[in-house]
N, C-alpha and C positions, 0 to 999 in steps of 0.2 A: 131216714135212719139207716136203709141199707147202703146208702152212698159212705155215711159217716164210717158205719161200720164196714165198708170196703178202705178206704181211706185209712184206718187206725190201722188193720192188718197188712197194709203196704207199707206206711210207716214203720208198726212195730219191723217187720220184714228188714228193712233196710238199715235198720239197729242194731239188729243180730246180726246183718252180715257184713256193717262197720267193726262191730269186736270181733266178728270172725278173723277178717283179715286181717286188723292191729294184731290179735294172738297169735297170727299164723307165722306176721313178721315179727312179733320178739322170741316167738322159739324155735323161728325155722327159719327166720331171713339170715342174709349173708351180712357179715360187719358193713357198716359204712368208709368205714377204711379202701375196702372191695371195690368202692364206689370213687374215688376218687380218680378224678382225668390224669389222662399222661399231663406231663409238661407240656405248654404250648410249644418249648424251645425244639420239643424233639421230632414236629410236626414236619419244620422246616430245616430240619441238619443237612440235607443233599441241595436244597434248591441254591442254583449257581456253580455246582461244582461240576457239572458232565462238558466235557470237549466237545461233544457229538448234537452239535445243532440241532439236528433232526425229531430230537426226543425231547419229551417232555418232564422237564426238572424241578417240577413242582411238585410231586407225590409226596402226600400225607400219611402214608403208611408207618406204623412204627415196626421195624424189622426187628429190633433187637430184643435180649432176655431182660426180662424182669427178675433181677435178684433181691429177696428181702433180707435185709436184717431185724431180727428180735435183739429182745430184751434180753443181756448176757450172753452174745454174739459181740463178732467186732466186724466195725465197720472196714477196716483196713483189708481184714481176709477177704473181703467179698468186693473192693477197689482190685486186689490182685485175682481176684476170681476171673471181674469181669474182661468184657472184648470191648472193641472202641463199637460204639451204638447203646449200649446197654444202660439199662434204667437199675440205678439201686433205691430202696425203698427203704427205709430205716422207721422204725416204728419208736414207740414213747418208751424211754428206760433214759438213762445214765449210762452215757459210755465215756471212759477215762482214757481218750488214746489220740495220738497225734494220725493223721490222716492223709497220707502224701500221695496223690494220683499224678503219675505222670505218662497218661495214656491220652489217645486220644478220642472225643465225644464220647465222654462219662460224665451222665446224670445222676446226681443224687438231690434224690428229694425224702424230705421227713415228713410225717405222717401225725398229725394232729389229733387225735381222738379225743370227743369229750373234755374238749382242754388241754392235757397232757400232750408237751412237746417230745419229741425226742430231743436230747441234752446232754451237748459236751461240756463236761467239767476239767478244767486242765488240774485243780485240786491246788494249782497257783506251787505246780511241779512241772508241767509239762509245757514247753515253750508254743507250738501253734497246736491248733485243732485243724484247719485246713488248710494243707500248702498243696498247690498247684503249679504243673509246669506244661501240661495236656491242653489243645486247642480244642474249643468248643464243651469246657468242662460247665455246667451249670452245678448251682449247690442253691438249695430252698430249704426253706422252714426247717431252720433246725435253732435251739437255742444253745449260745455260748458263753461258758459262765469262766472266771477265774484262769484263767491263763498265762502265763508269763511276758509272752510276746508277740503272738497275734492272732487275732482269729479268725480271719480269711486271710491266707496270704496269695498272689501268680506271681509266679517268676517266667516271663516270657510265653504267657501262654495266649492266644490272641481267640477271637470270638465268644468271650466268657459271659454269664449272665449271672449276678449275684443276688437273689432278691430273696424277699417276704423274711429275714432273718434276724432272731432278737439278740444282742451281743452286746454283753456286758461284762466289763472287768477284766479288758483281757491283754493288760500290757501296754506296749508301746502304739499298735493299731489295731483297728480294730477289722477295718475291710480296705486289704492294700492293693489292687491288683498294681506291680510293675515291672513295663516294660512290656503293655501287651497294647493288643490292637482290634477295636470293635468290640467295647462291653456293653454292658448295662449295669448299673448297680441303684435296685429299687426296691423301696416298701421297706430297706429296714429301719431298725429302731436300734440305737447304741448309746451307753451312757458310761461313766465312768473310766475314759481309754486318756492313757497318761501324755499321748503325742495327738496324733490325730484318729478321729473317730472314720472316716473313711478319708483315704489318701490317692488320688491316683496319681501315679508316681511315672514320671516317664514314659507315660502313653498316648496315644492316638485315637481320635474319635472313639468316645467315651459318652454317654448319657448316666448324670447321677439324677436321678427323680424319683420325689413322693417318700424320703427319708425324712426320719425323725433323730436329730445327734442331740445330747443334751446331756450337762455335766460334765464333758471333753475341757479338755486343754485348745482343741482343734476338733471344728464340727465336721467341714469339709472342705481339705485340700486340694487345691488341683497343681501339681507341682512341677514343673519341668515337662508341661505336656500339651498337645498341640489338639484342636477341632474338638474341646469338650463341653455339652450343656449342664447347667447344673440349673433344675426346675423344680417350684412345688413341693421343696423340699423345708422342714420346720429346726429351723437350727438355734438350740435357746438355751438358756443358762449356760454357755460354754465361757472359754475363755476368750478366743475369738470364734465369732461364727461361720462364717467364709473366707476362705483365704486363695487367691491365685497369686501363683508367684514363680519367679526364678531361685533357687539356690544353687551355687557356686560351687564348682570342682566335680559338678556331674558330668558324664558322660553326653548326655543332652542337656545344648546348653542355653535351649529357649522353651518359654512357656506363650501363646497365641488363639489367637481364634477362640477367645473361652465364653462365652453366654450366661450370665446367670439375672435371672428371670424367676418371676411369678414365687418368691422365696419366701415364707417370714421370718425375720432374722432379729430378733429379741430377746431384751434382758441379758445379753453376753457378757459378764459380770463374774463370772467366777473365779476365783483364785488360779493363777496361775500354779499348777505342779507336775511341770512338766522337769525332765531330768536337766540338773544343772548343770547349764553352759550347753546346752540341745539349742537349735534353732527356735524351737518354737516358746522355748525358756523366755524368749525375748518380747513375746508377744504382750503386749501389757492389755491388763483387764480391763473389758468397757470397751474391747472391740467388736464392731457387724461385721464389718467386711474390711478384707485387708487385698490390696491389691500393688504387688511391690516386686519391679521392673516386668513386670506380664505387659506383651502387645497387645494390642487390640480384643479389647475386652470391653463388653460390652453388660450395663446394669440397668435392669428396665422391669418396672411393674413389681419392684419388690416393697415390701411392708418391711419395715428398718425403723427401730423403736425400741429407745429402755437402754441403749449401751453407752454405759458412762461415760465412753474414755470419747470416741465420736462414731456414727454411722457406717458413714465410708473414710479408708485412709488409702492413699496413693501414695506411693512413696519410690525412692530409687535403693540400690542397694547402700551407696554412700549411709542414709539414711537409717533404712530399714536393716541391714546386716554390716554394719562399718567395718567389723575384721575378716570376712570375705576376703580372698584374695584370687581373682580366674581371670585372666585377660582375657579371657576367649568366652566370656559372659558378659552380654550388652547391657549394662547396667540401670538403664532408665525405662522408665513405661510410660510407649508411645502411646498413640493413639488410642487413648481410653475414652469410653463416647458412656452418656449418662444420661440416663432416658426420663421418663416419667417413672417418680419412686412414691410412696408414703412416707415420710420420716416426720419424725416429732420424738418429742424428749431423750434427743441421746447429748451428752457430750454435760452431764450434769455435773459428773465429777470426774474431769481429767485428771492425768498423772503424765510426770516425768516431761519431756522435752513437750509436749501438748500444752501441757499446762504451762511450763515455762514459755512457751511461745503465745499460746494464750494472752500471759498476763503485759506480753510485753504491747496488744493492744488493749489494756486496759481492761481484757473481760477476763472474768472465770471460769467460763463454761464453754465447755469444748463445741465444735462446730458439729453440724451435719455431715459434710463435706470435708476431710483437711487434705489438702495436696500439697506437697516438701519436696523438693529436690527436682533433678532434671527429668526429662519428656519431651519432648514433639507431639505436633498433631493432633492434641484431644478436645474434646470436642460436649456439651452440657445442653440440655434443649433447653433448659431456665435455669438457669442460675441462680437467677432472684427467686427461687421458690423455695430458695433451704437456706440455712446458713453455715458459710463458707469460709473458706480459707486456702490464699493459694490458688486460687483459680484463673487468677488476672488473665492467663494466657489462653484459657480455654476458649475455643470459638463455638460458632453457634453447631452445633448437631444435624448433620444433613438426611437424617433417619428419625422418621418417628417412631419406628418400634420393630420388629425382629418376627413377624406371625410370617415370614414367607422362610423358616428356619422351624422345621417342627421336629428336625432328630440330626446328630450328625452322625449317626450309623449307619452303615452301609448298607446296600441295599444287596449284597450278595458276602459270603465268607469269605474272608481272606485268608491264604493260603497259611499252610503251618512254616512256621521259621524254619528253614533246610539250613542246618549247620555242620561246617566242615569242621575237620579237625581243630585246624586253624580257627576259625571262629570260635572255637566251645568254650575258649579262655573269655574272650570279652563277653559272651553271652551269658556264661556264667558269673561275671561281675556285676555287667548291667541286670540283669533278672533276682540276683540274691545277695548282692554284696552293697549296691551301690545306694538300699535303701538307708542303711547307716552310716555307710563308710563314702566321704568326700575327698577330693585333692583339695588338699590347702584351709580347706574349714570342717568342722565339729556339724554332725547332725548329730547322731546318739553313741556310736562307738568314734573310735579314734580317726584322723584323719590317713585315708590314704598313705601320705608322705610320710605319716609317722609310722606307717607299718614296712614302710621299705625302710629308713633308718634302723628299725630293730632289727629284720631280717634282713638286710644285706645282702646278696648273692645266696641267701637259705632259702629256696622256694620250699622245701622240706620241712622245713621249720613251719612253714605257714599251713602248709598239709597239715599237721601233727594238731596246728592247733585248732583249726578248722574243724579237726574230727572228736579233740578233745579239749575246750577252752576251757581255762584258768582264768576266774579275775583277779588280775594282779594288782589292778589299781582302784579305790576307792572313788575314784571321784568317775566311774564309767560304768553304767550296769554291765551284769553277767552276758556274754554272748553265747547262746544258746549254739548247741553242735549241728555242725550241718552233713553228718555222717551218714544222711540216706541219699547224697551227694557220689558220683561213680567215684575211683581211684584217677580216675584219665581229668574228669571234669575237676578234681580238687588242683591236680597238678597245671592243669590249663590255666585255670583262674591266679593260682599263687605264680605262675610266670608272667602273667597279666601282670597283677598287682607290681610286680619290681621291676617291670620294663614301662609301665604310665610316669608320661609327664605332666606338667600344666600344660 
């Protein structure tokens, strides 16, 4: 009995001093907020950059200030606040502001409490929520709703990481970085973006993984861009779900090396409504994956199922963009290699030239597989394992699979773009001009050439409207101002723009 009745007083004991502590921590503990880790990004922002062999360039230390933003604060004051190293912290509210860092290694991360995101609303008045032009900018967990025209955008900014961010409704894209070098763009979730849900546009070793796009016109572009994996990532109800490709009259004039792997790519079925006479306008519904004059591009271990139109489509530009006009874009996709995939039930209800060419073998239902127009070199480990079209040429696959390929990021930072005078014109083309604006063909504003017709020998003229645009024409949306643009950089680019040829 005294053992029992030692036993009950150690138990009751340890009852009391369980609610002790739960009390202590709901009226005296620190927020969990308080609790939350630096960024892993910020762990490693020096390693690789010291001259000095002798020292050790892996230090974990995080040097810089932590600046918060609250609720009814802007985040823009506290981007001009900070110094390149610094951490901003943005907490759960509504903030209604466009956000332009063009510093260098600025983190911003948002702060999740209890649910509650921090949350840019563009209120479907304010054209981006994040435009960047800063090396080694990171931006996380923030939700972005209602936007005009994008809501991540980099303009030339290179070792960027875009991740854990919910983005919906915000325009033309939804996470663009372009014209940079060394990203990541992971974990997020984006739906209703009227071009492409995440686009990487004229950049360089690039990892997109463990995204969710859905509802898009375009899940995930890889477009004019070179060493990129796209993995793991769930691309479904769009109107096409994957896309690598070349388009014409860009500054760069090849897309290669592209990886896409370990993907589900389902149900792509959506209505097209993308802006009319937009490239991606053209994209018909009931496509997985579009692959159209990209090199060596490689598809292996994905889940591909449910998209009407067919699976996968290969195509050349002839094909794929017929009124394209770039001599100095190689128009066919070579060596495309096709690994082991899942597919079943797509090509149920084609359209337009599919189905026309469909019926001319006598079926109605579109292929797994359909490959049109010219190429070299590509290459299928079975062929007989999908149904096809257009493959007559393809040989056997000298690879069975891509696991000695686990990131195509560097393994150190790449230096920041040093630009001369001289350069700031084309760099300011390529990083913010060149997402819309083509020589010779239509993305989403007017071509190039038609902006050197109207302005003629007026580089003034192009200033003016750069800083204050007018839509003049109905059949092109509004082009948002680029007036946080220097006076030096507007005049650099509008001399660009009327001195570009083909």
């Amino acid at each position: 009995m005294k053992i029992k009745s030692i036993l009950l007083k150690i138990m009751g004991a340890l009852i009391l001093l369980a609610i002790g502590i739960y009390i202590g921590k709901v009226r005296f503990g620190n927020s969990t907020a308080e609790t939350i880790p630096l960024p892993s990004t910020l762990k490693y922002r020096n390693i690789g950059l010291s001259q000095d062999t002798t020292q050790t360039d892996s230090s974990e230390e995080f040097k810089g200030n932590i600046i918060e933003v609250k609720k009814g604060a802007s985040i823009q004051a506290a981007v001009k606040e900070a110094k390149p190293g610094d951490l901003i912290r943005v907490y759960p509210g509504t903030y209604s502001e466009n956000v332009y860092i063009d510093k260098d290694n600025i983190s911003l991360q948002g702060i999740v409490i209890n649910g509650e995101w921090p949350t840019l609303d563009g209120k479907k008045e304010i054209n981006d929520a994040f435009l960047y032009s800063g090396n080694g900018i990171l931006i996380e967990n923030f939700k972005i709703i209602n936007y005009k025209g994008n809501g991540i955008m980099g303009q030339a900014g290179n070792n960027f990481v875009i991740r854990n961010n919910w983005i919906i409704d915000t325009g033309v894209y939804g996470i663009f970085p372009q014209y940079g070098k060394n990203g990541l763009v992971a974990h997020n979730v984006l739906s209703k973006i009227a071009d492409a849900a995440i686009y990487v546009g004229m950049c360089d070793n690039v990892d997109v993984l463990h995204n969710e796009v859905f509802n898009n016109v375009a899940g995930i572009e890889i477009e004019n861009s070179r060493h990129c994996l796209v993995e793991n990532n769930y691309a479904h109800n769009n109107t096409g779900g994957i896309l690598a490709f070349v388009t014409p009259g860009l500054p760069i004039k090849t897309t290669f090396d592209v990886i896409i792997r370990n993907n589900f790519v389902v149900d792509n079925n959506h209505e097209n409504f993308g802006a009319p006479g937009s490239t991606v306008a053209g994209i018909p519904a009931g496509t997985g994956i579009l692959i159209m004059a990209a090199d060596d591009v490689i598809v292996e271990n994905n889940i591909i199922t449910g998209n009407n139109n067919t699976g996968i489509t290969i195509v050349d530009l002839a094909t794929g963009a017929p009124k394209a006009n770039d001599p100095n874009s190689e128009p066919n996709p070579d060596r495309v290699v096709i690994l082991d995939n899942t597919m079943f039930e797509n090509g149920n209800e084609p359209t337009g030239e599919i189905k026309a060419i469909m019926l001319t073998q006598l079926d109605t239902k579109g292929p797994d597989i359909f490959a049109y127009g010219g190429g070299t070199g590509s290459t299928i480990r079975d062929k007989h394992k999908y149904r096809t079209f257009g493959l007559d040429d393809y040989g056997q696959a000298q690879i069975t699979d891509t696991k000695d390929v686990t990131t195509f990021l560097l393994d150190k930072p790449v230096p920041a773009r040093s630009v001369s005078k001289k350069e700031l014109g084309e760099l300011t083309y390529y990083g913010v001009c060149a997402g819309c604006h083509a020589f010779g063909s239509r993305l989403i504003g007017p071509p190039t050439d038609i902006i050197q017709a109207i302005h003629n020998n007026n580089p003034q003229g192009i200033v003016d409207y750069i800083s204050n645009p007018k839509n003049l024409r109905d059949d092109y949306p509004e082009m948002p101002p680029q007036d946080y643009l220097s006076d030096e950089a507007k005049m650099a680019v509008a001399e660009y723009i009327l001195a570009m040829k083909e």
